[in-house]
C-alpha positions in Angstrom: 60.4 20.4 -43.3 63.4 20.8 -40.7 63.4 20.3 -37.1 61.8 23.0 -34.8 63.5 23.8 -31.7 61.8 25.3 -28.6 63.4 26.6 -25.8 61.1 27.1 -22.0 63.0 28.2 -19.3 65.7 25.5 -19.1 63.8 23.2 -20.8 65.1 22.3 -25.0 62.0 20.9 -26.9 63.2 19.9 -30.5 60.7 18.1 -32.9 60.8 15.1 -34.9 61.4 16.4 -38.4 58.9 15.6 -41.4 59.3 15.0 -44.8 56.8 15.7 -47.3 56.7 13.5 -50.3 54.9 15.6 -53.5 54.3 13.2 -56.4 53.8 13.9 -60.1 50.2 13.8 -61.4 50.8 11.6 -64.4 47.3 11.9 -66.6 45.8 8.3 -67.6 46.6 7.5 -71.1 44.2 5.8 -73.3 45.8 1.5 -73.8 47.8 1.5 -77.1 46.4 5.7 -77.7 43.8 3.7 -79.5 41.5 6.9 -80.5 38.3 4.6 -79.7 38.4 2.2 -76.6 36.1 1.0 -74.3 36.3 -0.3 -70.7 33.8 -1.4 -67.8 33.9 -0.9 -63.9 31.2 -1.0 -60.8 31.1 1.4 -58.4 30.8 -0.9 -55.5 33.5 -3.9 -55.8 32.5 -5.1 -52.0 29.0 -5.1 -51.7 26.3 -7.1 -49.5 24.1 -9.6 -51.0 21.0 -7.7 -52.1 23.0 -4.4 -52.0 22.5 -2.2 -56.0 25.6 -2.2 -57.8 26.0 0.2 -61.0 27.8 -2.0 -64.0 29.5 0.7 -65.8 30.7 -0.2 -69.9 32.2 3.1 -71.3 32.6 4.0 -74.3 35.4 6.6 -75.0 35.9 8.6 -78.8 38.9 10.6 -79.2 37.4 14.4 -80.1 39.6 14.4 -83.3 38.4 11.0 -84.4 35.0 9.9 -86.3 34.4 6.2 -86.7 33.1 4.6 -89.7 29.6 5.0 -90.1 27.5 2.2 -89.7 25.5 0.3 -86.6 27.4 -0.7 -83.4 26.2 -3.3 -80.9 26.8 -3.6 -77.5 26.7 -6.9 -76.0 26.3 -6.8 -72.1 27.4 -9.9 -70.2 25.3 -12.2 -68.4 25.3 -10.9 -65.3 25.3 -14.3 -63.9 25.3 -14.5 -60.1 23.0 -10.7 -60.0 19.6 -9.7 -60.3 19.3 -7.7 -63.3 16.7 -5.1 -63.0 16.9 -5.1 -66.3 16.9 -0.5 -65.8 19.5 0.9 -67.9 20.7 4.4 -67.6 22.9 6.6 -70.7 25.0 9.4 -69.8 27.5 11.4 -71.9 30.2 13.7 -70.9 33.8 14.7 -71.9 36.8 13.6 -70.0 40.4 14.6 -70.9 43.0 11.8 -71.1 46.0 12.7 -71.6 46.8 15.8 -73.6 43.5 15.2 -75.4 39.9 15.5 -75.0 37.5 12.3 -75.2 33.8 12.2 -75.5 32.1 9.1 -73.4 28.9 7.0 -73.5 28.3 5.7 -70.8 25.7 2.8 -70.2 24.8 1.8 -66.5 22.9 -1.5 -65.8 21.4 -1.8 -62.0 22.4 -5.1 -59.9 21.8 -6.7 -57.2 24.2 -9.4 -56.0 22.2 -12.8 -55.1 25.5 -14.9 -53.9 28.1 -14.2 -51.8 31.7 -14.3 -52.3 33.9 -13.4 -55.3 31.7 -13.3 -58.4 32.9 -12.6 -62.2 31.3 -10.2 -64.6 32.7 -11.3 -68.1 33.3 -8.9 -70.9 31.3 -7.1 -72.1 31.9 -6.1 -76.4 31.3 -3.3 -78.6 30.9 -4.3 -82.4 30.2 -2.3 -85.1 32.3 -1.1 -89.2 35.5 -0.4 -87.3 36.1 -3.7 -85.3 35.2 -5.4 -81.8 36.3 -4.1 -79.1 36.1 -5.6 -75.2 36.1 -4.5 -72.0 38.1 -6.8 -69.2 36.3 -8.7 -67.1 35.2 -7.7 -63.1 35.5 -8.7 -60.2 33.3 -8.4 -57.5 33.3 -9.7 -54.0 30.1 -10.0 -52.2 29.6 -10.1 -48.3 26.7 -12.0 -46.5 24.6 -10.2 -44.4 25.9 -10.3 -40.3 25.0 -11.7 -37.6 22.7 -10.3 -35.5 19.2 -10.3 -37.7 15.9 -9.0 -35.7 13.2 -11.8 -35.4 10.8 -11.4 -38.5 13.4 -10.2 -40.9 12.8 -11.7 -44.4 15.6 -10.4 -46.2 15.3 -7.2 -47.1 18.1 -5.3 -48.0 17.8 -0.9 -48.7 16.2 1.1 -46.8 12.4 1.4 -46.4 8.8 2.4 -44.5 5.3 0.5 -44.3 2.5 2.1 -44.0 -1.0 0.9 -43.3 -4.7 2.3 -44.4 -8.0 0.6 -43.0 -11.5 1.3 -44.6 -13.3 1.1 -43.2 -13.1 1.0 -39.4 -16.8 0.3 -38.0 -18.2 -2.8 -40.0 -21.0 -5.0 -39.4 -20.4 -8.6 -38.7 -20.6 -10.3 -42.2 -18.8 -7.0 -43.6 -15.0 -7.2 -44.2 -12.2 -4.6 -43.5 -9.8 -3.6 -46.3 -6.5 -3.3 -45.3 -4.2 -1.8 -47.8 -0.3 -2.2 -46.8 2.4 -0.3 -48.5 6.2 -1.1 -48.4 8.0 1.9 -50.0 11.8 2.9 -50.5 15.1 2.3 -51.9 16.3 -1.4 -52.7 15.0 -4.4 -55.3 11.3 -3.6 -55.0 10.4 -5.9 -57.8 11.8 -8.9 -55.7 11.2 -7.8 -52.2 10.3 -10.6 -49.8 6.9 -10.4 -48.0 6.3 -9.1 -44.2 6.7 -11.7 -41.7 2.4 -10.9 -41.0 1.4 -11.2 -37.3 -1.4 -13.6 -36.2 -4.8 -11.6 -37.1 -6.3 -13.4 -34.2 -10.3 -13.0 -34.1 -10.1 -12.4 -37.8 -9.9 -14.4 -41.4 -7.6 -12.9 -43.4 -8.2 -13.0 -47.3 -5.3 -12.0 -49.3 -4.6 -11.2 -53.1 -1.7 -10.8 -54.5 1.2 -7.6 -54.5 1.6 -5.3 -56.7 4.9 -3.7 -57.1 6.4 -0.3 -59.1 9.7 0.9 -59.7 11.4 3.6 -60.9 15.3 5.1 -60.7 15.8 8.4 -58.6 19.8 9.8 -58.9 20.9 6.0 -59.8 18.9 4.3 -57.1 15.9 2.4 -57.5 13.5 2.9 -55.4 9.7 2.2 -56.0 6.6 0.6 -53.6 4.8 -2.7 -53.1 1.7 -3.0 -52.6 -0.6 -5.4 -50.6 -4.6 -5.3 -50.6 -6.0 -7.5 -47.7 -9.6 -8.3 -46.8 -10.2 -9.3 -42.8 -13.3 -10.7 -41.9 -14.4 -10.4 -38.2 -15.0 -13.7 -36.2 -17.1 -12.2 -33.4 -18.4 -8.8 -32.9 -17.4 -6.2 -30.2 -14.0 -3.6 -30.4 -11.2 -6.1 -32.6 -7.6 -4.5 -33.4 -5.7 -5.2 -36.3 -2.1 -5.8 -34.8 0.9 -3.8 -35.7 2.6 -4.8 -39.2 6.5 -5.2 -38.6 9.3 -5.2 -41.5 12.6 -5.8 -41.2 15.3 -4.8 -43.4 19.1 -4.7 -43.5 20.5 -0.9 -44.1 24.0 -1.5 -46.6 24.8 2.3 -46.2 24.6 2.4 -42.4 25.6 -1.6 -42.0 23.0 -2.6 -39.4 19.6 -3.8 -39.1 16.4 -1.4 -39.0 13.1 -2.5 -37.9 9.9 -0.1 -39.0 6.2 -0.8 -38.3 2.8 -0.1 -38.4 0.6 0.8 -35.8 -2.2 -1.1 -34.1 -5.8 0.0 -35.6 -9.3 -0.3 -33.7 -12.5 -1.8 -35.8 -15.5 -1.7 -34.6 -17.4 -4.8 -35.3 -21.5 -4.4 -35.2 -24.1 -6.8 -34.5 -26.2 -7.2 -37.1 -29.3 -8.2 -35.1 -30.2 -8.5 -31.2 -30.7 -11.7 -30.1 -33.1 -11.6 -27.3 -35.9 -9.9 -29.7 -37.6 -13.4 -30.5 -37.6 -14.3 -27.2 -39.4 -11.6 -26.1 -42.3 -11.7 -28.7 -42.7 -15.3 -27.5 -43.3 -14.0 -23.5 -45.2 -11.5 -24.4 -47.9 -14.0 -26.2 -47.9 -16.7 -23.4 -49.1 -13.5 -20.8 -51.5 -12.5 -23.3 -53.3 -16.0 -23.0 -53.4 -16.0 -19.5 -55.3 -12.7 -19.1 -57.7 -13.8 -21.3 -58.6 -16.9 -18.7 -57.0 -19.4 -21.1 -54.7 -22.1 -19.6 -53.7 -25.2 -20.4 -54.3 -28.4 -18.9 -50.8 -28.9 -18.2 -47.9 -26.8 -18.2 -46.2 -27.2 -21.7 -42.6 -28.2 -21.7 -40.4 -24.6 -21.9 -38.8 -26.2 -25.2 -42.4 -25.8 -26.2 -43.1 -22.6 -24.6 -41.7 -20.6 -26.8 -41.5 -20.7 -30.7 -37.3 -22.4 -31.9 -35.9 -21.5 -34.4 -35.6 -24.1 -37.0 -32.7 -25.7 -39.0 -33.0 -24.0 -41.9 -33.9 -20.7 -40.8 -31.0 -20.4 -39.1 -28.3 -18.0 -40.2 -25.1 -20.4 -39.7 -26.8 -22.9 -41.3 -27.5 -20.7 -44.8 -23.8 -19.2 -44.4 -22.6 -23.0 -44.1 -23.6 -23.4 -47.2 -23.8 -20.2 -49.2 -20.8 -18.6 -47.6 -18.3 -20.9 -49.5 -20.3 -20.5 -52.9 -19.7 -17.1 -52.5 -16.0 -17.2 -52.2 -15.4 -19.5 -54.9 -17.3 -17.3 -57.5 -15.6 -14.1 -55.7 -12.7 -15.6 -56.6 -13.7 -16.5 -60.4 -15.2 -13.1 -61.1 -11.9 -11.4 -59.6 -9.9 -13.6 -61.9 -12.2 -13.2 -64.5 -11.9 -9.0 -64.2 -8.2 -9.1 -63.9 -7.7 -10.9 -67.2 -10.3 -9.1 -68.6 -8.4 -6.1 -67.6 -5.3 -7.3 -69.0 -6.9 -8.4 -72.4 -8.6 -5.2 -72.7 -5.3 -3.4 -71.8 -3.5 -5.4 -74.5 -6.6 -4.6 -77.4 -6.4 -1.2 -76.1 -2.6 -1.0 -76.9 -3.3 -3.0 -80.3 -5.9 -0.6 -81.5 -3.8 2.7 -81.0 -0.4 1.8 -82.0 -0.4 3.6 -84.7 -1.9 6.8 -83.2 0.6 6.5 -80.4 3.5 6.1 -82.7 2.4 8.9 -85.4 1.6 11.1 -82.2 5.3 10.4 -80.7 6.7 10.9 -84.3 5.0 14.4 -84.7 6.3 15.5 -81.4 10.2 15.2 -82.5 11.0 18.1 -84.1 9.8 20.3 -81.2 11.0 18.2 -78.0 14.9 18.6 -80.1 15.2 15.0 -80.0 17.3 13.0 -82.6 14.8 11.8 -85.0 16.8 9.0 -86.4 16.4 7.3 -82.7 12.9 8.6 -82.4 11.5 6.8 -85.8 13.7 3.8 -84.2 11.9 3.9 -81.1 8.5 4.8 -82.4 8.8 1.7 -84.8 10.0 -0.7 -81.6 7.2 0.6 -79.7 4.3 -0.1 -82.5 5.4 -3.2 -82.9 5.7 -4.2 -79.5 2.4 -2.6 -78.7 0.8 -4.7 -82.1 2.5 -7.9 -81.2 1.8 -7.8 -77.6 5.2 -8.3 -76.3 8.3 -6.4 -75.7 10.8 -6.4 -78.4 13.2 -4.0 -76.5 16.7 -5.7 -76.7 16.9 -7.5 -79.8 19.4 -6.9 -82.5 18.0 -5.9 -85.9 18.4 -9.2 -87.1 16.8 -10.6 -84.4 14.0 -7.8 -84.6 13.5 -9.0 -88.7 13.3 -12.6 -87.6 10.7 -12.0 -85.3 8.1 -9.6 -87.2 8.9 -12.3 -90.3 7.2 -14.9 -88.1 4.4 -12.5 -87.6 3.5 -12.4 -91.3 5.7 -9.0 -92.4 6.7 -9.6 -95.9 10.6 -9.6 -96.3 11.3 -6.0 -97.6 9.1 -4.8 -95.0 10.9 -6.4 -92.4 14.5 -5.1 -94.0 13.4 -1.5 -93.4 12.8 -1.7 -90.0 15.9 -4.1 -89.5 17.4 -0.7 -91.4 16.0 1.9 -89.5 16.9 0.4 -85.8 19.8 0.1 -87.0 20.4 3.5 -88.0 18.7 5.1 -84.4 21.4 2.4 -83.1 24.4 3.8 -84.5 23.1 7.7 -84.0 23.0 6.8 -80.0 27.3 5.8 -80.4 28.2 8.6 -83.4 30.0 11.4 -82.5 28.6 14.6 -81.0 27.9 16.9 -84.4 28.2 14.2 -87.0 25.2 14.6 -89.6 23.1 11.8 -89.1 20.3 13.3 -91.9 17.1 15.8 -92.0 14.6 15.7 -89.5 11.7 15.5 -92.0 13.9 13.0 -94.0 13.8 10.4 -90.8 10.4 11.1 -90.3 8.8 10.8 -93.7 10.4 7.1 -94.2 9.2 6.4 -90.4 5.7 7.3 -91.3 5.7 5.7 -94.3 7.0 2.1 -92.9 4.2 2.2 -90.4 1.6 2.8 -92.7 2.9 0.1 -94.6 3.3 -2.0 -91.1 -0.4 -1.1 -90.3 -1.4 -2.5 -94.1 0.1 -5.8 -93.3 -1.3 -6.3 -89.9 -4.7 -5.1 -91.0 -4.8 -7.2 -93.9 
């Protein structure tokens, strides 16, 4: 753009002229115009420690090209230097490269850095009938938390709220409180480091272990952690439980956040008045002395009045019951919990069949493919039999395992076969016939009956 001149009065103004620079969009072309190629990326190649990072591999398919059929593996890296939240995601969409069209697969694993500086992701690889192929490595660098932390932060890193619930809030003196304490948000909830708790002075705190869930909302985790707390009062009279701080570093707006709690009022009851016995014991002494009996001395006041022995004393009985009562507390807690967990597992034993039959018959109508559905109603019956998770094993490795578990060898083939085949349906190409519906499930039914005949034998 050429200079403008501008004339006021007998003043000449002339501007500085500018050049505009228009470059050519040149479209990305695929390396070699390989027809099937694969590459992997993060979206964040600077974040903090404890900041999510999305590993991208993608997998991109030429429109106008069908690969062999057959299963193909992916083989993620190690991830070493991350928290793996082990949460995958799949997404598929068409991108054009070039003068042609491509369809992608693309397969997100959610990190969390836990060491600082320049950290390697290796390659990840793609195997299946028509070769290997490998993504290039990458490279992220990772940036301590700054300066500047608020007393009481733990190490948090997202973005979160606590919350507090008290029930109930009048007790009587051997009653406890339950305090239930929820830290919920966006971050790694699964490994999110405790409050820095406040002295509960004038109360014993009992505490059982969190309890944490997590989930992934538009490709961030977010999810809550529990804790159940039990305060027991040390004296009667109006007691507070104190306000519950947490502190937590925000990534997206680079400083520190502190949250809390509010204080809460309990109202701690005596259980009995204290002055009752000693006036039953007055009351007796005047009624001998209207009745024209004295002593012939004055009896010591010790003697006066009726004490109150040793053992029929209150602190003496909690002395010794008190702790009894904890330790078998504890034992029947533990005992309920793995009871609960046994009967959870028997529970999940008994209707794996029912479940997978159930998820089987749903296919046709929820449109989903039903070579991956017999896959992943036969990876879910045996993981729910077994009583462990089988998700991530190759087929091979899948056949080695149910082997050990008694499955005769032809057994275990068909279920190597028919992962294998729900595998290579989630990579074939958008269209490609992959078999009947009532085909997949028939054999699926069939191995599980024969599954169930084995285990049940």
């Amino acid at each position: 753009m050429s200079a403008i001149r501008l004339v006021l009065g007998s003043l000449a103004l002339l501007s500085v002229a500018i050049f505009i620079f228009v470059p050519e969009v040149i479209a990305q072309e695929p390396p070699s115009g390989e027809p099937l190629f694969v590459e992997a990326s993060v979206d964040d190649d600077r974040p903090y420690v404890g900041q999510q990072v999305a590993y991208m591999f993608r997998i991109y398919r030429r429109s106008d090209y069908s690969p062999p059929a057959g299963e193909m593996r992916y083989e993620p890296p190690s991830f070493a230097g991350f928290w793996n939240s082990e949460v995958s995601e799949r997404r598929e969409y068409t991108e054009t490269i070039g003068s042609h069209e491509h369809s992608v697969v693309e397969l997100r694993t959610l990190l969390f850095p836990t060491v600082t500086g320049q950290t390697e992701i290796g390659a990840a690889r793609l195997s299946g009938p028509a070769g290997v192929l490998e993504s290039d490595s990458v490279f992220v660098d990772v940036s301590p938390l700054p300066t500047g932390a608020p007393p009481g932060f733990t190490g948090a890193v997202g973005r979160f709220e606590i919350a507090v619930e008290v029930n109930p809030t009048t007790i009587g003196a051997g009653e406890r409180a339950q305090v239930t304490v929820r830290i919920s948000g966006e971050g790694n909830v699964e490994a999110l480091p405790d409050p820095d708790w406040p002295k509960f002075q004038r109360w014993r705190l009992i505490a059982a272990p969190s309890d944490a869930d997590s989930w992934v909302s538009d490709g961030k985790i977010e999810g809550i952690r529990v804790y159940e707390l039990a305060l027991a009062p040390q004296e009667v009279g109006q007691l507070t439980i104190p306000a519950i701080q947490y502190a937590y570093f925000d990534p997206e707006l680079e400083r520190y956040v502190q949250t809390a709690t509010s204080p809460v009022a309990i109202s701690v009851m005596s259980e009995a008045d204290p002055s009752a016995a000693q006036h039953e014991s007055a009351v007796k002494v005047d009624d001998r002395e209207e009745a024209g009996l004295r002593p012939l001395m004055e009896p010591p006041s010790a003697l006066g009045q009726r004490g109150i022995g040793l053992t029929e004393s209150l602190t003496y009985w909690a002395a010794w019951v008190l702790p009894a009562l904890l330790v078998a507390g504890a034992l029947v807690w533990r005992r309920r919990q793995t009871a609960l967990e046994v009967g959870l597992a028997e529970s999940r034993r008994r209707n794996a069949l029912a479940n997978a039959r159930d998820t089987l018959s749903r296919t046709a109508a929820s449109g989903a493919d039903p070579a991956v559905a017999a896959a992943d109603a036969i990876l879910a019956y045996l993981s729910d039999r077994l009583g462990e998770s089988l998700v991530g094993l190759t087929s091979e490795g899948l056949e080695r395992r149910i082997r050990d578990s008694g499955v005769p060898d032809d057994v275990a083939q068909r279920v190597g076969r028919a992962i294998a085949e729900g595998e290579a349906v989630r990579f074939a190409p958008e269209g490609q016939e992959v078999g009947s519906t009532a085909d997949h499930i028939d054999r699926a039914t069939r191995l599980l009956t024969d599954l169930e005949e084995v285990f049940e034998a």
